[in-house]
C-alpha positions in Angstrom: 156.6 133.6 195.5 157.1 134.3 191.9 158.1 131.1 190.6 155.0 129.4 192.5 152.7 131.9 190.9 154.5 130.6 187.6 154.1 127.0 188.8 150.2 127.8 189.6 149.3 129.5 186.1 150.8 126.8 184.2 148.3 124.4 182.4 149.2 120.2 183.0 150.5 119.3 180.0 153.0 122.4 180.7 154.6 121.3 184.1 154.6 117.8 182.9 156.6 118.9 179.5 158.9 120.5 182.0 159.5 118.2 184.1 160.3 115.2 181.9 162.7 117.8 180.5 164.0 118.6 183.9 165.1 114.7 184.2 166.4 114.5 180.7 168.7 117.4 181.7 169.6 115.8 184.8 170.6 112.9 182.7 172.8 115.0 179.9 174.4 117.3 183.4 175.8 113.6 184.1 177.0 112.6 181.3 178.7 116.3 180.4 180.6 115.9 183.7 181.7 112.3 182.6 182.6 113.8 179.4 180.5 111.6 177.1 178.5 113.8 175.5 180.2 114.5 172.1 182.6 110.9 171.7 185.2 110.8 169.3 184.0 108.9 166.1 180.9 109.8 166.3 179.6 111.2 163.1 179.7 107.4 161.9 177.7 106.2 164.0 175.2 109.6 163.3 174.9 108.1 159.4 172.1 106.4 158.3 172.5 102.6 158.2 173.7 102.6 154.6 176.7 105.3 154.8 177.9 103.5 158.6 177.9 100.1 157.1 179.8 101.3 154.1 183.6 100.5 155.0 184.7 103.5 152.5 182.3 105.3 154.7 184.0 108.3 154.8 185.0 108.6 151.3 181.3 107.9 150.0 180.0 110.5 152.2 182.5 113.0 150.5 181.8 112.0 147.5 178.1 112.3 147.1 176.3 114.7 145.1 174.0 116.7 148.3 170.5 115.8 147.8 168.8 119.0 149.5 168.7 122.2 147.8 170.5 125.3 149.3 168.7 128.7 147.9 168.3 129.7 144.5 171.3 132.3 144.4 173.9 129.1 145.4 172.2 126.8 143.0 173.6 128.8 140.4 176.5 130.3 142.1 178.3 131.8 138.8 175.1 133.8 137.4 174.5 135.0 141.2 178.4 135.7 141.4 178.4 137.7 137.8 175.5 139.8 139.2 177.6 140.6 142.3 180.5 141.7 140.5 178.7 143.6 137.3 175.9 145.2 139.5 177.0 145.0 142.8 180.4 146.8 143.2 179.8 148.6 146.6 178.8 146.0 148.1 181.4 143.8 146.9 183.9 146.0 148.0 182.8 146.7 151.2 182.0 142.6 151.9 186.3 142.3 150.7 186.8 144.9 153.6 184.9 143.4 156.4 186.6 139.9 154.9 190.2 141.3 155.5 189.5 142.2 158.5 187.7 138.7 160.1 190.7 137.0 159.0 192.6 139.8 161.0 190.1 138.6 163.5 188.6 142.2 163.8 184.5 141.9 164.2 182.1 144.7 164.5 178.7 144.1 166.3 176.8 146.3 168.6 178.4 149.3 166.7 181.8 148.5 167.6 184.5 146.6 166.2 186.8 144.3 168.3 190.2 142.8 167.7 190.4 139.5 169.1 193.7 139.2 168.7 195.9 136.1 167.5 193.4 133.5 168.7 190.3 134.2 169.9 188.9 133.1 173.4 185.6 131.9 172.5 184.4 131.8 176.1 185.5 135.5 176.8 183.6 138.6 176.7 184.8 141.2 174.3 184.0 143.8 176.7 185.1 143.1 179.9 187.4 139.8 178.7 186.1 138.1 181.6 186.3 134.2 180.6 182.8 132.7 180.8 182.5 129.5 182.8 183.3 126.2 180.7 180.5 124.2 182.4 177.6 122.4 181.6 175.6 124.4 178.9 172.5 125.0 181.3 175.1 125.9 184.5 176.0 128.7 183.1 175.0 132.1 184.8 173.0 133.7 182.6 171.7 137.3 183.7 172.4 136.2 187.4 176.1 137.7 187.6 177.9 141.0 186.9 181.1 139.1 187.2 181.2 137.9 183.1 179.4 140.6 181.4 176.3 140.7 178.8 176.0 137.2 177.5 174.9 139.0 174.2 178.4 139.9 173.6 180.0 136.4 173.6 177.1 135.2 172.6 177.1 137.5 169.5 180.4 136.1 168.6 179.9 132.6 168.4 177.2 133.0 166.4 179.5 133.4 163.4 177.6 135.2 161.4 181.2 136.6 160.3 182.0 133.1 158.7 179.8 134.1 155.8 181.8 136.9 154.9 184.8 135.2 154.7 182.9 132.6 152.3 181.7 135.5 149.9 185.0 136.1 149.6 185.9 132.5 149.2 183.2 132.2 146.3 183.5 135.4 144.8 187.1 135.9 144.4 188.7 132.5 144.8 190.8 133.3 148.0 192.5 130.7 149.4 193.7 133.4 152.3 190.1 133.6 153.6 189.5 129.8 152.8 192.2 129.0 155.4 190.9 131.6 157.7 187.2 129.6 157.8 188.6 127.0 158.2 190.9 127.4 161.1 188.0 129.5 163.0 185.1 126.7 162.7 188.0 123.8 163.6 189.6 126.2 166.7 185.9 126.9 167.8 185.1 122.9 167.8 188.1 121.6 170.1 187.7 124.9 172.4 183.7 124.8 172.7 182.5 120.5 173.0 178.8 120.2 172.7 177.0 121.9 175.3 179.7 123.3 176.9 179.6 127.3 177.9 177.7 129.9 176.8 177.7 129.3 173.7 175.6 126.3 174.1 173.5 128.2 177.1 170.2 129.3 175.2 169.6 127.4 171.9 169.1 130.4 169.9 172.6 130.2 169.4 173.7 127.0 168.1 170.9 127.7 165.9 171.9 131.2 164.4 175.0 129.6 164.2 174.0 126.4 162.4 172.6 128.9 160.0 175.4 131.1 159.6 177.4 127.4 159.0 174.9 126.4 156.4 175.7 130.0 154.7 179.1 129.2 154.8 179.2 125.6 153.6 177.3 125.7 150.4 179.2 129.4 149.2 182.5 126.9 150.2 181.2 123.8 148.4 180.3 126.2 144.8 183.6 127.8 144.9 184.8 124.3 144.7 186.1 121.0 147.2 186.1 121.8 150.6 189.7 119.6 152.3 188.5 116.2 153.5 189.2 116.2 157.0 187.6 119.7 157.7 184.7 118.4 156.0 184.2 115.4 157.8 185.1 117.4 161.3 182.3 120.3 160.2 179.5 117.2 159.2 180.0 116.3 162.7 179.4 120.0 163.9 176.3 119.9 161.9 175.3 116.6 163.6 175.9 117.9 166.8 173.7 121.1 166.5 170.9 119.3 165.2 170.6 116.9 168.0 170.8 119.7 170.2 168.5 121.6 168.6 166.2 118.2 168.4 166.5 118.1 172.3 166.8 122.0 173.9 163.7 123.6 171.8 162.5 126.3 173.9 159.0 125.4 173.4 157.7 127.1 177.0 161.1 129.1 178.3 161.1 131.3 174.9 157.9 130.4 172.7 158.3 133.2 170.4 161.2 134.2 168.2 163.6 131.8 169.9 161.5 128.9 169.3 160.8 130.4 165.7 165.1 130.5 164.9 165.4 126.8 166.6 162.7 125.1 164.5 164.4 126.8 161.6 167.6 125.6 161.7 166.9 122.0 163.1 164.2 122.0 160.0 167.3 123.4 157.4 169.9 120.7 159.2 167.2 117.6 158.8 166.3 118.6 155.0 169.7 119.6 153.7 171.5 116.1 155.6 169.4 113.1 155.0 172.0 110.9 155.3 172.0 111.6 159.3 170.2 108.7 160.6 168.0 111.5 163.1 167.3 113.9 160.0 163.9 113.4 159.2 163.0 113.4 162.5 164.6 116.6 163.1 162.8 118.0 159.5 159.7 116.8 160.9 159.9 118.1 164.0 161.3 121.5 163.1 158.0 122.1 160.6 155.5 121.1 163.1 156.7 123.7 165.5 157.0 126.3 162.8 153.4 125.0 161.4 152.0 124.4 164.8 153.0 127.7 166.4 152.1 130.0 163.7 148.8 131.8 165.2 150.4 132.3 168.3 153.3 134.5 166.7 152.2 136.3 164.2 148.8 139.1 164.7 146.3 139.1 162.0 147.3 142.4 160.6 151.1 140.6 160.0 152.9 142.6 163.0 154.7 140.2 165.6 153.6 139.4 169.4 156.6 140.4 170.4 155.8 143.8 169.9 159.5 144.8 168.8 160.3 145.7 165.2 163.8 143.9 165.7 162.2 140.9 166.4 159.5 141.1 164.2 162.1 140.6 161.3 163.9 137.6 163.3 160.6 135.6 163.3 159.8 136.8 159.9 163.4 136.0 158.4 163.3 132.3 160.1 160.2 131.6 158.2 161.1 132.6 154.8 164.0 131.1 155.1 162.3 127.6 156.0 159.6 128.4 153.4 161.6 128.7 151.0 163.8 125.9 151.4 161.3 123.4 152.1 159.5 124.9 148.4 162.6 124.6 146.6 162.9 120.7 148.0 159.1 119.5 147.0 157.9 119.7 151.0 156.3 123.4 150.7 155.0 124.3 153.9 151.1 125.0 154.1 149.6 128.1 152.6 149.0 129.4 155.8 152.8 130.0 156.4 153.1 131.7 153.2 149.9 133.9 154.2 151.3 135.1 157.6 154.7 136.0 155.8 152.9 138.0 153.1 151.1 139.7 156.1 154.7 140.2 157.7 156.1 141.8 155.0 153.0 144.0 155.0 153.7 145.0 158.3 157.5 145.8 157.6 156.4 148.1 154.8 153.9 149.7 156.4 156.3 151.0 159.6 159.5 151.9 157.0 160.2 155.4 157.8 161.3 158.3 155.3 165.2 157.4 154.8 164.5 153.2 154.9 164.5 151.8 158.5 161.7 151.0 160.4 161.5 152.7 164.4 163.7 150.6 166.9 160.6 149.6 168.7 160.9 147.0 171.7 164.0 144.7 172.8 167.2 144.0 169.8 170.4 142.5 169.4 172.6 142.1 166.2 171.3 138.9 165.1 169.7 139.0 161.3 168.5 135.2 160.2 168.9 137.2 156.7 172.3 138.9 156.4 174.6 138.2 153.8 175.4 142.1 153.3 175.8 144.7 156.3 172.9 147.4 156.7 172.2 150.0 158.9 171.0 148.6 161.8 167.1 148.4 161.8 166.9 148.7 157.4 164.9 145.9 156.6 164.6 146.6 153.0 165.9 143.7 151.8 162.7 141.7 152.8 160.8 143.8 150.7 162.8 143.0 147.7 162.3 139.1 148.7 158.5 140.1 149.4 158.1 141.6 145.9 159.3 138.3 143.8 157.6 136.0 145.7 154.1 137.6 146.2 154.5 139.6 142.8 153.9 142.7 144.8 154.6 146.1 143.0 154.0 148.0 146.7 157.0 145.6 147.9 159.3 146.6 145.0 158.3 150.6 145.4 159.3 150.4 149.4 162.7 148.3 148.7 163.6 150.5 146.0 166.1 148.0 144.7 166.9 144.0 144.5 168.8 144.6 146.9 171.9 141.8 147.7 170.7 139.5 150.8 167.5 138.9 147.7 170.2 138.1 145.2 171.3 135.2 147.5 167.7 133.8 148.3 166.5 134.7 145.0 169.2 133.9 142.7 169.4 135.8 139.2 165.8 135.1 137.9 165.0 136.8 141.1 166.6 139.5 140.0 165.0 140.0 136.9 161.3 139.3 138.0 162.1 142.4 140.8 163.2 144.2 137.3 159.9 143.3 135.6 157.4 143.8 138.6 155.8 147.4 138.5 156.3 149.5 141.1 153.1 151.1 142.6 153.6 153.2 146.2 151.1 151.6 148.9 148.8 153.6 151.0 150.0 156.2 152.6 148.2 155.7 156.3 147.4 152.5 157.9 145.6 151.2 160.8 147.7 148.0 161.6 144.4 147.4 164.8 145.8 143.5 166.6 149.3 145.1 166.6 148.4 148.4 167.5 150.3 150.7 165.4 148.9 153.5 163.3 151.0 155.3 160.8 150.2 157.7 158.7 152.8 159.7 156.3 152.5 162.7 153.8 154.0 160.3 150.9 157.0 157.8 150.3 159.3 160.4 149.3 162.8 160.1 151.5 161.6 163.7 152.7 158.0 163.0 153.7 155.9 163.4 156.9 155.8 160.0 159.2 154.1 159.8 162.0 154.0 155.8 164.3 151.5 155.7 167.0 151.6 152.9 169.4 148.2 151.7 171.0 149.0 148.0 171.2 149.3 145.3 173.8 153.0 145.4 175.6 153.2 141.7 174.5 151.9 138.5 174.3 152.6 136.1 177.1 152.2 139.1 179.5 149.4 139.2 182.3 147.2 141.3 184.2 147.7 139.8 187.2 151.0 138.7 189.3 152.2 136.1 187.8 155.9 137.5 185.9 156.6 136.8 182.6 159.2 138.1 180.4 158.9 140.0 177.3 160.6 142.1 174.6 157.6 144.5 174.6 158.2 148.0 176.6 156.0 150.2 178.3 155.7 152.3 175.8 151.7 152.2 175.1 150.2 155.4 173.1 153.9 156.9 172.8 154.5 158.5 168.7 157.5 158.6 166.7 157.2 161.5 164.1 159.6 162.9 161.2 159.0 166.2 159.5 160.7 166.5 156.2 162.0 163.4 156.5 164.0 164.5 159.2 163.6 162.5 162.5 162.2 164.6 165.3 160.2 162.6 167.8 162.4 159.3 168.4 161.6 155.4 170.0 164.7 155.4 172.9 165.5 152.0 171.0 167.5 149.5 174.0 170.9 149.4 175.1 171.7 146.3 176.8 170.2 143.2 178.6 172.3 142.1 181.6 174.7 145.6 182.5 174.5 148.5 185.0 170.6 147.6 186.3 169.8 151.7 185.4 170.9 151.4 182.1 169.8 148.3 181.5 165.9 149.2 182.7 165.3 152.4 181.6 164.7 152.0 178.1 162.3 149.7 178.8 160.2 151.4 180.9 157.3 154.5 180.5 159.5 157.5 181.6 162.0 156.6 178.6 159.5 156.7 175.6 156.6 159.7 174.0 154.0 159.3 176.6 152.5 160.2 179.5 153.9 159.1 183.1 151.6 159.5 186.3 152.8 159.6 189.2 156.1 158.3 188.4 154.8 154.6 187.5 155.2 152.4 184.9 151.7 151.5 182.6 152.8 147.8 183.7 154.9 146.9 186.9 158.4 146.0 186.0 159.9 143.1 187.8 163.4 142.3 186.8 164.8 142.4 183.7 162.6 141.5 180.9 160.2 140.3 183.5 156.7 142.0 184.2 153.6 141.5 185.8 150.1 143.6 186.0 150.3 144.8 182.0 147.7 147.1 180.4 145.0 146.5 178.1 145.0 149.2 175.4 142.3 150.2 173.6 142.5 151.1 169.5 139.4 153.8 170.1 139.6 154.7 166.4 141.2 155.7 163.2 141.0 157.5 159.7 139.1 155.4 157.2 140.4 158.3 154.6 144.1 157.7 154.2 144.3 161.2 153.3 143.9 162.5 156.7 145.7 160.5 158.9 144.7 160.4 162.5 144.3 157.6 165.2 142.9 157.8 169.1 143.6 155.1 171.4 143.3 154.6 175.3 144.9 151.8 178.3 144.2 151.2 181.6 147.6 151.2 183.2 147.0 153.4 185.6 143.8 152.5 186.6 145.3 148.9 187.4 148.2 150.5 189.2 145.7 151.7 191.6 146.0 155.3 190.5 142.5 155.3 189.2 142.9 157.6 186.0 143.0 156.3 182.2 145.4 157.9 179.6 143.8 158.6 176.2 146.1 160.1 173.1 144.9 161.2 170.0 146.8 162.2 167.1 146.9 164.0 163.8 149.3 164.1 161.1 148.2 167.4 158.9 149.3 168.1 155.8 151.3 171.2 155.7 154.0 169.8 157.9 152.8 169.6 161.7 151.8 167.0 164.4 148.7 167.4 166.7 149.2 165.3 169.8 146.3 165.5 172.2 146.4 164.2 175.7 143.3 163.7 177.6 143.6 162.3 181.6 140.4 161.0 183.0 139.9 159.8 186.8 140.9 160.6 190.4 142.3 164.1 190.7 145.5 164.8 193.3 147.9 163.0 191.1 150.5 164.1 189.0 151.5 163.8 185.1 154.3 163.8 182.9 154.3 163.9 179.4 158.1 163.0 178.0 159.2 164.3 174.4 162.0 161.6 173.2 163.8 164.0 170.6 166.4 162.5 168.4 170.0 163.9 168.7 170.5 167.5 168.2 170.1 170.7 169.8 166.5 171.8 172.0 165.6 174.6 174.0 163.0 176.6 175.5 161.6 179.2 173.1 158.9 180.7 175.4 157.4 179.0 178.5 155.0 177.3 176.3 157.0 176.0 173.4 160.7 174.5 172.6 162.8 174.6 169.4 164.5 171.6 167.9 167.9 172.4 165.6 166.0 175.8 165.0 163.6 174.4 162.8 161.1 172.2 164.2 158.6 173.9 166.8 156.6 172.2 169.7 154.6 174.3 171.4 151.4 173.6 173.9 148.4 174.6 175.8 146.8 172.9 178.7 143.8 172.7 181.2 145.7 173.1 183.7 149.5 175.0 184.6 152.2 172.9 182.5 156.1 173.1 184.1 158.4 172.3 181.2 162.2 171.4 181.5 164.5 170.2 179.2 166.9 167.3 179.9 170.3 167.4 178.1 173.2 166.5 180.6 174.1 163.4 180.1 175.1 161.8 182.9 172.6 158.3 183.9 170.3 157.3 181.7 167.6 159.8 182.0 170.1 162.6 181.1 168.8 162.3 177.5 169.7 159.0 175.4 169.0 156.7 173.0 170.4 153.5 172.3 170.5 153.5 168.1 172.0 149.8 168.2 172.6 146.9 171.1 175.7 148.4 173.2 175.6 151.8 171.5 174.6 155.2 173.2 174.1 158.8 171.9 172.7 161.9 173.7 169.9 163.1 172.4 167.7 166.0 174.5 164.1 165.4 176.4 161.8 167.7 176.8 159.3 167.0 180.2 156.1 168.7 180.6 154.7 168.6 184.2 151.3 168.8 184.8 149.0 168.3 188.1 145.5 165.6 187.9 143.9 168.6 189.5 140.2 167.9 187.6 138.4 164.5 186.8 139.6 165.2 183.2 143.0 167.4 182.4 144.4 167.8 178.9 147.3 168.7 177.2 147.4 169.6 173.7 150.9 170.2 171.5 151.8 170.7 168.2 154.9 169.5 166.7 155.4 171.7 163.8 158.0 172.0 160.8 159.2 176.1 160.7 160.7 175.5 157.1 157.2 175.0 155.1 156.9 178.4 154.1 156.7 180.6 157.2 157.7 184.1 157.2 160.0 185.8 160.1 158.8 187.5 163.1 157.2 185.5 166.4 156.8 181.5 165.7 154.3 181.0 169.2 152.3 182.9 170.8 150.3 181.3 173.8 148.6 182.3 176.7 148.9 180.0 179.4 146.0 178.3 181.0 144.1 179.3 183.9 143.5 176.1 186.1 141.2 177.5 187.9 137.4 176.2 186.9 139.4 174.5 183.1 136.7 173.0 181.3 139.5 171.3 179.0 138.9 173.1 176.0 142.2 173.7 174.0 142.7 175.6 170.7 145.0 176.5 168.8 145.8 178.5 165.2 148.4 177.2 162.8 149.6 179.8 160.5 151.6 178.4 156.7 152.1 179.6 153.5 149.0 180.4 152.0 146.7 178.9 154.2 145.3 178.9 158.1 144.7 176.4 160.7 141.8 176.7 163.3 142.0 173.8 165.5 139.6 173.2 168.8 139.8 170.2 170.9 137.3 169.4 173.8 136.0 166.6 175.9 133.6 165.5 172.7 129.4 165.2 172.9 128.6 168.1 173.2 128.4 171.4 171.6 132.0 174.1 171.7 131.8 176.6 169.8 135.7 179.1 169.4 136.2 181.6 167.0 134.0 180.5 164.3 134.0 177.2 164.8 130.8 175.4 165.9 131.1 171.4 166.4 130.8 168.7 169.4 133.8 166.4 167.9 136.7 165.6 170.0 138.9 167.7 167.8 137.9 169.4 165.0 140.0 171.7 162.0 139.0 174.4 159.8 141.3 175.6 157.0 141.2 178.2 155.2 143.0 179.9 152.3 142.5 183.4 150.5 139.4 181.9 149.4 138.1 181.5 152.7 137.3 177.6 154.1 139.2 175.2 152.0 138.9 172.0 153.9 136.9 171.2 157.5 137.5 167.8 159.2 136.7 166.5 162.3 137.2 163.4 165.0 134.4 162.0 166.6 131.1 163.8 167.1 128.2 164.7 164.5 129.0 167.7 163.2 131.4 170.8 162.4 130.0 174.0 160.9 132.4 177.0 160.7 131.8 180.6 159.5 133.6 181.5 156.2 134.2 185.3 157.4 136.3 184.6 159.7 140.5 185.6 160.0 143.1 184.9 162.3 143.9 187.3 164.8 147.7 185.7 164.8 150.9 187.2 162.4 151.8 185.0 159.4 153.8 182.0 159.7 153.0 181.4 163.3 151.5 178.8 166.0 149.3 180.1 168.2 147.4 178.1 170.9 144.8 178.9 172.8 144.5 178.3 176.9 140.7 177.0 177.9 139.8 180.9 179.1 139.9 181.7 175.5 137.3 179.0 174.9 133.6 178.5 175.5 130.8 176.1 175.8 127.7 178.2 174.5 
């Protein structure tokens, strides 16, 4: 029924697209089984008309200066290999290490590192060693067996991005040792993996991260000097071979987003940098109109991705600066659109970088960086703001990369370098309302020990639908869910995503609501999951609003999940990032009474426990306590065991405990609320009780929730009610949705509100709470005059 409903949605031109492809690949299965896919001899006949009719052909080929232009920091490969060794000695170091050990044939990905071995079995999974099948590229099982393993493991293999370290080493240092080591790799992986045979041929993604990681490794081979003549007539066949593939498997409909991004890429690189293959221009041609072509429907205004996934965000950003700036540095320059939505993209990547350099691991990832020459931590993006910063002379860039770092010294070349040293560095904003995306973040500074808070009201991602028709995505059900650090310190974490084709709990759960910061009713998902990445009936969310003052740093947003899951009620979130080191979170549940609510808290690895019944206490220091409309059941989940014993997935592969915290709470009204506080115990408090907090009394809640925050030197009164129309607690008099009154020894320092017309607030007034404390009020403590 699915794949009608598919069939149904899709517009002519789609199912006629697919179906001459269809009979193309019926043709290709034929001639794969007849073995006649990849002849001997034929990179000759690949040449354009004056190199095959040459009869010193392969000599002339050898000999020829290369007309396209690799990037600026291998055009002048002894400046850029000075740099490396005068300014770069960590790195080089490190890239000598991971060298050594490829030609030991020792890899790391996924956070592990595997030995292969002797030889390695390019069709094998590094896991589970199971040997994929060797059969036509588009017969092999992907995500429909158990028996082989994750095809992101082998898959992650034969992308070769390790070839480039061996060829830093090559260029750097002169080794012959890790010369011979390339070399036998790319001419084992050729005889044991023909064209479109396996898995490494299975999704076109691959050939082209791999034709990428090949054009790395040719040109850092080629300026350390001649490359043997036999391996270097073998490879130009390899790099004939992936670009006719590319030319004919683009996954223009099966994967129209960063896969199609990565293919046009490379088959744009192969076509510009080999003219003298007779298909080249077509393939350059053909690989810039999809990149030109498809550029609205990957990128949001504000710069983010519609992918929704901060991993993938950098994959489709990384394929088009590398195109744009190889088709610049070769007189084609691609349109000043594409260099507008990469400025925009850069923005975006700056604007999520959290205190300590990586941005959240929001949404689906794997270990595959279109820009990696050096090894990072995974999800430090950094680099791209160095590359950002020289080629949109952006001093904001520069103060959030913090350095030219390496992977820029490649693209960038030495004069890169020095216009990153000349470029001012200015900090940008410090909250931003990123609206098509969906992401607010707000942050006390740039400092490595600042405030960050990363609210998520945006689509799951594009391609989804509201109906039930399936599509698959990388986006999660994650809508309205934050990510905060206090001090710098992560607190509140994104579950990240562990694997794609494994055990079917672990390999659904971080995908879906109950695994990220939000609110779960009645056990459903805000979209319905289908299988895998597959989902159907998403939610619309809605951005309801957001600081226009950068200085206070709040956002409110809404979705309809629930009410499309039938359940009738609509989630609403708002939250505040308050200087003075604390979180407000503020959960408001609007519709059909006699459900049930869950609110998860996603804490990062460490220890957390109950305090009192109304708050819990992360590595002794950070405090999250809350009040409700209604009676809240809290429990903390720790124990490992399946997936929703408390884990995160840091990487691809990798898993670490970290602790959960639930709060239960029944629909019993048409409108319950929850509000907590997330607050940092080291800014100043004094000893003695941290929370005190009367729990609410269900019975007749109007859902009015306050609460007093207690620092050093000042006072917090915070109220926050249903909005239009008048609450008055304490000494506070306003009809906004949530409203704060400070006040120092001086009395009121500072009164702000969200939503509403007004806040008034009596300067007489003191807190009836000990120093350094939370308290929060329950709604009995609260009235409407």
């Amino acid at each position: 029924m699915s794949r009608l409903a598919k069939l149904r949605a899709m517009p002519p031109r789609e199912i006629l697209t697919r179906g001459a492809y269809e009979a193309f690949i019926a043709c290709e299965r034929e001639m794969h089984r007849r073995n006649r896919l990849a002849r001997p001899g034929r990179l000759r006949g690949a040449l354009a008309s004056d190199f095959a009719a040459d009869a010193a052909w392969q000599g002339t080929l050898l000999r020829r200066e290369r007309a396209g232009l690799f990037f600026a920091g291998l055009s002048d490969a002894k400046a850029t290999r000075a740099r490396l060794l005068a300014e770069y000695p960590d790195e080089v170091q490190k890239a000598r290490r991971i060298a050594d050990a490829v030609s030991r044939h020792e890899i790391e990905f996924f956070g592990r590192r595997f030995s292969f071995g002797e030889r390695i079995d390019w069709h094998a999974d590094p896991v589970s060693q199971a040997g994929w099948p060797r059969a036509y590229h588009r017969d092999v099982p992907l995500g429909r067996s158990t028996v082989y393993g994750d095809a992101k493991y082998v898959w992650e293999v034969n992308r070769h991005q390790f070839l480039m370290d061996l060829a830093k080493i090559v260029l750097l240092d002169g080794s012959e040792r890790h010369r011979q080591a390339l070399q036998g790799l790319v001419l084992d992986w050729q005889r044991e993996v023909p064209y479109g045979t396996g898995a490494a041929w299975a999704c076109a993604l691959e050939p082209a991260f791999r034709a990428w990681s090949w054009l790395w490794a040719y040109h850092m081979l080629r300026s350390a000097g001649p490359i043997e003549p036999a391996f270097h007539l073998a490879w130009l066949a390899g790099f004939y071979d992936h670009g006719r593939f590319l030319h004919r498997h683009l996954e223009r409909y099966t994967s129209p987003y960063n896969h199609l991004v990565g293919e046009a890429s490379a088959l744009f690189a192969i076509g510009l940098l080999f003219p003298e293959f007779r298909e080249a221009s077509a393939w350059a041609a053909r690989g810039r109109r999809v990149l030109e072509s498809t550029l609205a429907t990957q990128f949001h205004p504000d710069g983010g991705t519609v992918e929704q996934s901060t991993f993938y965000h950098h994959a489709t950003l990384g394929f088009y600066v590398l195109s744009a700036l190889l088709a610049r540095r070769n007189g084609a320059d691609m349109s000043p659109a594409v260099w507008a939505a990469v400025e925009r993209g850069f923005e975006f990547s700056a604007s999520l970088v959290q205190p300590g350099g990586r941005v959240p691991p929001i949404g689906g990832a794997d270990d595959g960086k279109p820009i990696r020459l050096e090894h990072l931590p995974f999800f430090d993006f950094r680099p791209y703001q160095a590359i950002g910063a020289v080629l949109f002379s952006r001093g904001d860039f520069k103060h959030v990369a913090g350095r030219f770092w390496e992977d820029a010294l490649w693209l960038l070349g030495a004069d890169g370098a020095d216009s990153f040293t000349r470029l001012d560095s200015a900090p940008p904003p410090v909250a931003v309302a990123l609206r098509h995306s969906g992401y607010y973040v707000a942050r006390s500074g740039w400092s490595n020990d600042a405030d960050y808070v990363c609210f998520d009201c945006g689509p799951q991602a594009a391609g989804l639908r509201r109906d039930a028709v399936p599509s698959a995505a990388h986006g999660h059900a994650d809508c309205l869910s934050v990510i905060a650090s206090l001090g710098g310190q992560p607190v509140l974490v994104d579950p990240g995503f562990y694997c794609y084709n494994g055990e079917p709990e672990w390999e659904v759960h971080f995908r879906k609501t109950r695994a990220h910061n939000t609110v779960q009713v009645d056990g459903r998902d805000q979209a319905r999951h289908v299988h895998k990445m597959a989902w159907t009936h998403t939610y619309t969310p809605c951005f309801e609003g957001a600081s226009a003052d950068a200085g206070i740093g709040w956002a409110r947003g809404s979705h309809d999940g629930y009410a499309a899951a039938g359940q009738g009620v609509i989630h609403r979130r708002t939250v505040w990032l308050r200087a003075g080191g604390y979180v407000v979170i503020y959960d408001e549940i609007v519709g059909r009474p006699g459900q049930v609510a869950r609110a998860n808290f996603q804490f990062a690895p460490g220890s957390l426990g109950l305090a009192t019944p109304y708050s819990a206490l992360f590595e002794g220091r950070f405090e999250l306590a809350w009040t409700s409309s209604v009676p809240v059941s809290a429990t903390i989940v720790d124990e490992g065991g399946g997936p929703s014993g408390g884990w995160i997935a840091p990487s691809l592969g990798v898993r670490e405990r970290a602790p959960r915290l639930l709060l239960e709470f029944p629909v019993a009204y048409p409108r319950v609320a929850v509000l907590a506080i997330l607050a940092d115990r080291e800014r100043g408090a004094s000893g003695g009780p941290r929370i005190l907090c009367k729990p609410a009394d269900g019975a007749g809640a109007e859902g009015l929730l306050g609460a007093t925050i207690v620092g050093a030197g000042w006072e917090d009164s915070l109220i926050a009610a249903p909005g239009n129309r008048a609450i008055r607690w304490q000494t506070i008099d306003t009809d906004a949705w949530v409203a704060v009154v400070r006040r120092g020894p001086r009395g009121v320092e500072d009164a702000r509100r969200i939503g509403g017309t007004y806040l008034h607030a009596d300067d007489t007034a003191t807190s009836r709470e000990p120093e350094g404390g939370l308290a929060l009020a329950g709604p009995e403590e609260l009235r409407s005059p």
